[in-house]
C-alpha positions in Angstrom: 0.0 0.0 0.0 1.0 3.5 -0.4 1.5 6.1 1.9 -1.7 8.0 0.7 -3.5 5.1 1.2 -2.5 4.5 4.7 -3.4 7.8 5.4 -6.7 7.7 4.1 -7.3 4.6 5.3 -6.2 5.7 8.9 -8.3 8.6 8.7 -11.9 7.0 7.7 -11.4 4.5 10.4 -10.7 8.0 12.8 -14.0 9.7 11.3 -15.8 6.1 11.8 -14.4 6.5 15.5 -15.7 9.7 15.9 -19.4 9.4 14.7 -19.8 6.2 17.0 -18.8 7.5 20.1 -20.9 10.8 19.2 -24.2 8.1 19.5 -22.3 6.1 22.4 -23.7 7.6 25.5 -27.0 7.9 23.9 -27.6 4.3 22.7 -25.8 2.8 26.0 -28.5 5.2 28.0 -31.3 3.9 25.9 -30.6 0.1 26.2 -30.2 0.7 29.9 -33.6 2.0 30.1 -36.3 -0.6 32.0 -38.6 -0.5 29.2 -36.0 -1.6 27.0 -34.3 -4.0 29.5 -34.3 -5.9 32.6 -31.5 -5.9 35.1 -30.4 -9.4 36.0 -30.7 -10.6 39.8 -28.0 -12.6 41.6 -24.8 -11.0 43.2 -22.3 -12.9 41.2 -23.8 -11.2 37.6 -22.0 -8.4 37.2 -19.5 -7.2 34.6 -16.3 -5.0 35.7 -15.6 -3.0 32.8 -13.0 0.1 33.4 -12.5 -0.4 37.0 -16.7 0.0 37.3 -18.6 -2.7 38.4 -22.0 -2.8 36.7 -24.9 -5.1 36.9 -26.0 -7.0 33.7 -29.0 -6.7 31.8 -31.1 -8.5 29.2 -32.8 -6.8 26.2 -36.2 -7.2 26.1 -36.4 -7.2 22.3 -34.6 -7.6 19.1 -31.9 -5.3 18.2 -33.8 -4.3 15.2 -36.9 -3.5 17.3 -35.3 -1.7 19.8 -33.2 0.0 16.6 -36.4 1.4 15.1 -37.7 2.7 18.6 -34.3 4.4 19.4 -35.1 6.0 15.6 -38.7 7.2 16.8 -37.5 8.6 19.8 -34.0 10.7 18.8 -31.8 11.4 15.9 -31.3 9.0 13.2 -28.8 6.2 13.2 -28.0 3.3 11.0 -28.5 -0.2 12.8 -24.6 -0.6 12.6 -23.9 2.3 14.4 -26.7 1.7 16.6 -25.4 -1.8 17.4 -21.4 -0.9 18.0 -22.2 1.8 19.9 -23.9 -0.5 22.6 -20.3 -2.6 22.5 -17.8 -1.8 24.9 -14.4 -1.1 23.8 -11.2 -2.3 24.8 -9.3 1.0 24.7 
């Protein structure tokens, strides 16, 4: 590869970067929501993630349900975004 193309190639995958973690708080505040999830009981299910300890939960519907009410609700987003932004990243 050239050195152009590394650079462009390095700088779509920063723009991608950006416009994910601009939805990230959003989408990870929506799925956290009790209408669109349930936390799970039991002590030992957690997930420590950053030094934070947080409980899990379980979606109460289909990604491309919850996708098209998370549409309805705020700004628009693509179901790929949607569903990377509710990842968690290993940075």
């Amino acid at each position: 590869m050239s050195r152009q193309r590394i650079a462009f190639t390095s700088a779509c995958k920063v723009r991608r970067r950006r416009k994910i973690e601009k939805y990230r708080t959003s989408v990870i505040e929506f799925m956290s929501g009790d209408d669109n999830s349930r936390q799970n009981p039991g002590k030992k299910e957690k997930l420590k993630f950053k030094g934070e300890t947080h409980q899990t939960r379980t979606l109460d519907d289909y990604l491309k349900n919850l996708n098209r009410k998370y549409i309805g609700e705020n700004a628009d987003v693509k179901l790929s975004s949607f569903v990377e932004s509710d990842q968690p990243t290993s940075d």
